[in-house]
Structures are given as structure tokens and as C-alpha cells.
Steps between C-alpha positions, in 0.01 A plus 500: 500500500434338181668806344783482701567138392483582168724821470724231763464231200586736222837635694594154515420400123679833395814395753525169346456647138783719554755226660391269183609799274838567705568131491429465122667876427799376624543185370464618198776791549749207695432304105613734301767596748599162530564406179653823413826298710415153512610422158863656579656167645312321242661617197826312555259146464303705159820528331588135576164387412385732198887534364510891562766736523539744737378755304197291391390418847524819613186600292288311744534748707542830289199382299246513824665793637353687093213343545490680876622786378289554173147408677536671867429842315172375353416322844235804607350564140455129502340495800300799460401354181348148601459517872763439746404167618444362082881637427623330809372158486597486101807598594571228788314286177825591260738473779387148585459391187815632373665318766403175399627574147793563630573173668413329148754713332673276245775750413649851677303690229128332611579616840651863438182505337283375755686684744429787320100402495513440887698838553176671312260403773775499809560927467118533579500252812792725733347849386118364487528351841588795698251666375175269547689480862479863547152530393372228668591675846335783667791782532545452856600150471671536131873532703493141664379369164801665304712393759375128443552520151833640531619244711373261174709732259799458714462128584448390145857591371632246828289209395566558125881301510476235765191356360602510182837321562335257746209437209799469219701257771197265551309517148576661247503872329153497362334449853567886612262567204226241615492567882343874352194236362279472772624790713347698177220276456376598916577921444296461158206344668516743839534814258232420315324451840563736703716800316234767405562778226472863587313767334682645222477821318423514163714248287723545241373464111709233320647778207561734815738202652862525408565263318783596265678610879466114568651425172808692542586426846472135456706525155784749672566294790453133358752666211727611742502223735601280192747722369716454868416150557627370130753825383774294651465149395350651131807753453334806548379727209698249299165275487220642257224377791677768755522754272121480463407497837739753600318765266132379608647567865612821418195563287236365784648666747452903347165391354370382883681816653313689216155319535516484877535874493257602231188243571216588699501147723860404511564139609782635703452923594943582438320881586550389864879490446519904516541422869894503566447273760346227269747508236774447766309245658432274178838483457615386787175273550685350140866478687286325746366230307788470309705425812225314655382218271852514318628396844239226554534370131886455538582402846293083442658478183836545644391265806405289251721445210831601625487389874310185439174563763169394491196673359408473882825677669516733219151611640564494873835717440215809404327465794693707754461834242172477475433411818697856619329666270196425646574569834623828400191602327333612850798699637514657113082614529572637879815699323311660215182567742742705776608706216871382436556614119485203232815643344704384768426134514477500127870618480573265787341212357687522121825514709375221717445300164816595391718370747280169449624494147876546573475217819352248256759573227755450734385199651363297167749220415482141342458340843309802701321351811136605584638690867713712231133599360309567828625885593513619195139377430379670819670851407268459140188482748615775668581707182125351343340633825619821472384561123209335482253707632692806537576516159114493412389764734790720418394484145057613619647743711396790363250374295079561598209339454447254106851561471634279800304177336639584190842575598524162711395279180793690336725419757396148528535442123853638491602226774361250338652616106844590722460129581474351141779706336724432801437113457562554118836683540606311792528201268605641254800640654555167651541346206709761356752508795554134590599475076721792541667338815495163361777619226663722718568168700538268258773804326702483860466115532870383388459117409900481499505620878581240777211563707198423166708256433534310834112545485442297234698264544328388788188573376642244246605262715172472675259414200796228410443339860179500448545283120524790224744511232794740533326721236175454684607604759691763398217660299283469881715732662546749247134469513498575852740775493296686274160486733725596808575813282179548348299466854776768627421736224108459553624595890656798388216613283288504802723670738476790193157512498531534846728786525340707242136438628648700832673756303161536345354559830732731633443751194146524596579649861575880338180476335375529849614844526269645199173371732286773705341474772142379501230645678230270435491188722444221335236229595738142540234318361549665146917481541472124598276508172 
């Protein structure tokens, strides 16, 4: 009896363990999720408050999304390397701290920066968590606990927007920074807790770690990323700085191809890319996250500073997508399981995206109306749906064993650099269209016509009611003449971006055609992953 109760006691110690870890594993996934999209309809108030340009503020997110992209291939040497638990709870440690610095950021620079330090220990939380989930299971019970922490993955996107607008609304922009503070400060202390370490094979020697693979990845894509966000604004290979970085892109790029293929223990095995498959697959998981967080980046800021709404609305107006994106997610795992090929909703999904592109560059205006937004927004959860995942286990298809883990961190990384570079040439080409079509306007706006001139006039008439001089007055409406056109050309520069994000998507569907037919099946733990 006394037995019993004690094998009873320990089932129960080890049940509780286990929901502790789940709980803690996925809050720390639904932070770095989270803020991934909770700073999008915040960066309207940073440029107000920190005197940024577009381009400028769009580093706060590019910068995290390096930082994701440059540490999620060391994530397992890391762990293997200190323990799994020690990596984990420094890594909540960065994130949390980094998040206050953020907050105290004096200028945009401090919290690119910061951003940049916070980024560093977020890409361990997502990938780190599934894992310690998975392990922490027996295998007969490891498909509920996926399931749990998928439902985190998919939630976290949903809650990123509205509470960022409603924290912007209320406080202030710093406060999505600080409400990470003692949600880190609670994960930290139950990691270090409960969260145990498994038994590792025989570690790596520091001069057998690949360093110089580090090096160059870091310098080719924080060289690139510059290079698109600044080429613009600096006039291209005009600008000494460009030309640099342009050649240490180049450069940093063949010596981590070269390295990656030559060293022993490369950071990140490109050997797995002989798989057809694969190669296909990384680029479209790039198209993906182009299309994906280029979307999300663009949509509040036209909410925002063309159409007037709140950080708040700006939020709420994302919520439909992602919520039919997640309710797709269990009709898309009951597809793939029955056997219906990945190629198909793949194609269907890029022209599903598509035809979201062309309805939202036909219905963008000055004075569009948040009912214009709804459908369109639902057909982009329907298109995400169908990519998602399908993309992912198209791509492991017909790869065995190692290779699947190693082939899903590619995939993941090319999402998340597709993400960056799509922010950075998103805004650049923003820029660069709403200049060309303010002087194509300004060219075909004929001050001697009746019409501009019955305009101003009572324009003119107006500010003299209201007690300016005639010249006063007069210079107020040309003043307001010239923001009409200006905020029409900004218009038009989205409804470009628009149209040639979709055009972008619809080149990918004959790619679709060069994929064969896997005959592994993969597990939808390590696609979700």
C-alpha cells in the first residue's frame, strides 16, 4: 500500500511538473511571438515620439527579425553546449532585460539596438520551447502537448495588434516593452525550477565551433539588410557607405556558402539543400515571409497615418485574418494527414494571396472605411492557412531522419530573413513611388485651371473668416493643397506595393510544378517547428 501511494504521489508530482513546463513553454513562445507583431501599430506613435522616418522605424522590426534569424541556427549547439534549461532561462534573462531597455530608449537608434539585444534571446524562446515541451512528455501523450503549444503559436500573432494598440491608446509606446518585465521575471524563476537538461553527447570544443560561419552570416545579412533599407534615401551606390557594404555582402555571402560547405561543424549544414524539395521550399518559405510580415508591417501604418485610426482599431482590423488562420490550421493537419498533396494548396494558397493583393489595391483610397478592409483580410487568412504548414512539410518531404530538423531550421530562417528584406524593400519602394507620383501630380496640376483655382479660393476665403491676412491665408491653402496631393501620392505608393507583392506571389505558383512527390511522411510536430 505504502508503495502504491508513493508511485500514486510521484505520477502526480511528474503531472504537475509537466503542466508547469507547458504553461511556462508557452508563455515563453506567445513572448516572443507577441512582440514579433505588437510593435506594428506602435510605430506610427515611435516616429512621432523619437522623430523617425519611415525607413528608420522600420529597423525596429528588421533589426529583431537578424537577431532571430542570425541566433536560431546556433539555438541547439547552444543548448547542447550549456544545458538546455541554463540557455533557456539566460535567454528569457536577455529578452526581459532587453525589453526594459527598450522602453528607456532615448532615440530610434537605442532601441534598434535594444531591439536587436532582445531579438538575440527571443529566437531561442519559440524553437527552445517546443522542444523542452516535447521532451518533457512521454511519446504517447507528446500529440496533445504539440497541439497545446500550437494553439499558443497561432494565438500569439491575434493578441500581438489589439494589445498593442489598446496599450499605445491608454499609455504610452514604451509599456508593450514593460508588460514582458514580470511575465519574464515568473518563466525565469519556473525554468530554473522545474525545466531539467537532458543528457547530451559529447560537446563541442570551442576551436571546433564555427565561429568564422557566425561571423559571416551576421556580417552578410546585417550588410544586406542595410544596403535595402538606406539605398533609397542614400542614392544608391552613389554613397561611399553603400558601396562598402554592398561588397562585404557580396563578399560574406560566398565566404559563408564556402565555409558552410567546407567546415566540419557548420552553424547552418547548406549540404541538406541537395534535396530538390528543400531548395523549392526555402524559397517559397522566403515569398512567404515576405508577403506575410510585409503585409502586417504595412496594413497599421496605412490605418494609421493616412486614414487617421487609432493604435487600437488599427489592431482590431488584424484580428479576423488571424483568427481564420487559426481556425484553418485543423482542417489544414486533417488535409495533409489523408494524403491530399501539399502542392495543391500551396498553388492554391499563392493565388488565394494574390487575389488579396489586387482586392486591397482596388479598394485603398484617402477615405477607405474599415467594412472595405474586412473580406479582403479574411481571403489573406485563408491564403496564410493554406501555406503555412503545407509549405513546411512540402519542403521535409522527402527528407529522413537529422535531415528533417535541419531542413525545418532552414526553412524557418528563410521566413523569418524573407520577412526583414521584405520590410526593407517595402519601404523603400514606398518612398520611392509616392516621390515619383508626387511630381507626376504636381506636373498635371494646372494652377491656371478653374477647378485649382476655385479651390483655393475658398480655401482662402476660409482662413480670412477665421482672421488671417489675405496672404496668410492664401499661403494656408496652398499649404493644404499640397498635403491633399502628397497624402494621395503616399496612397498610390501603397496600392503599388500592393499590386506587385501579388504579382510576386503569383510567379511562385509554376515553381510548384518542379516539386516531387514525397514519400516520407512527415511528423507535424517538426513542420509546425
Amino acid at each position: 500500500m505504502a508503495a502504491t501511494a508513493i508511485v500514486q504521489e510521484d505520477l502526480v508530482e511528474h503531472g504537475f511538473r509537466r503542466v508547469i513546463i507547458t504553461v511556462t513553454a508557452v508563455l515563453c513562445a506567445l513572448l516572443e511571438i507577441v512582440d514579433t507583431t505588437i510593435v506594428n501599430v506602435a510605430l506610427n506613435d515611435m516616429r512621432g515620439t523619437l522623430g523617425a522616418t519611415l525607413t528608420d522605424v522600420a529597423w525596429v522590426i528588421t533589426a529583431y527579425a537578424i537577431a532571430n534569424v542570425i541566433v536560431i541556427p546556433m539555438t541547439s549547439w547552444l543548448s547542447q553546449q550549456f544545458g538546455r534549461r541554463n540557455y533557456f532561462a539566460v535567454s528569457i534573462v536577455i529578452f526581459t532585460v532587453a525589453s526594459f531597455l527598450c522602453g528607456n530608449a532615448g532615440n530610434i537608434w537605442e532601441l534598434v539596438a535594444f531591439r536587436f539585444i532582445q531579438g538575440l534571446g527571443g529566437g531561442a524562446l519559440l524553437v527552445t520551447a517546443q522542444t523542452i515541451i516535447t521532451e518533457s512528455y512521454p511519446p504517447e501523450k507528446r500529440g496533445m502537448a504539440q497541439a497545446i503549444y500550437g494553439m499558443g503559436v497561432i494565438v500569439g500573432p491575434t493578441l500581438g495588434p489589439p494589445l498593442g494598440g489598446w496599450i499605445v491608446d491608454n499609455w504610452s509606446w514604451p509599456y508593450i516593452f514593460y508588460i514582458n518585465i514580470p511575465i519574464g521575471i515568473i518563466a525565469t524563476l519556473l525554468t530554473l525550477m522545474y525545466v531539467k537538461s537532458p543528457k547530451y553527447g559529447e560537446k563541442l570544443k570551442a576551436n571546433q565551433v564555427d565561429w568564422w560561419g557566425i561571423v559571416l552570416l551576421a556580417s552578410f545579412i546585417g550588410s544586406l539588410q542595410y544596403v535595402l533599407e538606406h539605398g533609397q534615401q542614400d542614392d544608391w551606390f552613389a554613397d561611399g557607405t553603400i558601396v562598402t557594404l554592398s561588397v562585404v555582402t557580396v563578399f560574406g555571402l560566398l565566404g559563408f556558402i564556402w565555409r558552410e560547405l567546407t567546415y566540419e561543424h557548420p552553424i547552418v549544414n547548406l549540404r541538406v539543400l541537395k534535396d530538390s524539395n528543400l531548395r523549392i521550399g526555402t524559397i517559397m518559405c522566403f515569398m512567404l515571409g515576405f508577403g506575410l510580415y510585409g503585409s502586417t508591417f504595412i496594413i497599421p501604418l496605412y490605418t494609421q497615418s493616412i486614414l487617421g485610426w487609432t493604435a487600437l482599431d488599427a489592431g482590431l482590423l488584424l484580428v479576423p485574418s488571424s483568427i481564420m488562420t487559426a481556425f484553418m490550421m485543423p482542417f489544414i493537419g486533417q488535409m495533409i494527414q489523408r494524403g491530399v498533396p501539399q502542392t495543391y494548396m500551396v498553388a492554391v494558397g499563392f493565388l488565394v494571396f494574390f487575389l488579396f493583393t489586387f482586392w486591397m489595391f482596388n479598394v485603398m483610397t484617402p477615405d477607405t472605411g474599415a467594412e472595405h478592409f474586412f473580406w479582403p483580410l479574411i481571403l489573406r487568412g485563408v491564403g496564410l492557412g493554406l501555406l503555412f504548414v503545407p509549405i513546411t512539410t512540402m519542403s521535409l518531404s522527402s527528407l529522413k531522419g537529422k535531415s528533417i530538423g535541419e531542413g525545418a531550421a532552414f526553412t524557418g530562417m528563410m521566413r523569418q530573413l524573407g520577412g526583414s528584406f521584405g520590410i526593407a524593400i517595402i519601404t523603400t519602394f514606398i518612398s520611392r513611388f509616392a516621390q515619383q507620383h508626387r511630381v507626376d501630380a504636381i506636373a498635371h496640376l494646372d494652377s491656371a485651371s478653374f477647378e485649382v483655382q476655385q479651390r483655393v479660393t475658398q480655401l482662402q476665403q476660409g482662413f480670412m473668416s477665421k482672421g488671417f491676412s489675405a496672404n496668410e491665408a492664401l499661403a494656408k491653402a496652398h499649404q493644404i493643397i499640397d498635403f491633399g496631393v502628397t497624402k494621395q501620392a503616399t496612397v498610390l505608393s501603397y496600392m503599388d506595393v500592393f499590386l506587385y507583392l501579388g504579382i510576386l506571389f503569383l510567379i511562385c505558383i509554376p515553381f510548384i510544378l518542379l516539386v516531387r512527390r514525397g514519400k516520407t511522411k512527415v511528423d507535424m510536430s517538426e513542420a509546425m517547428h
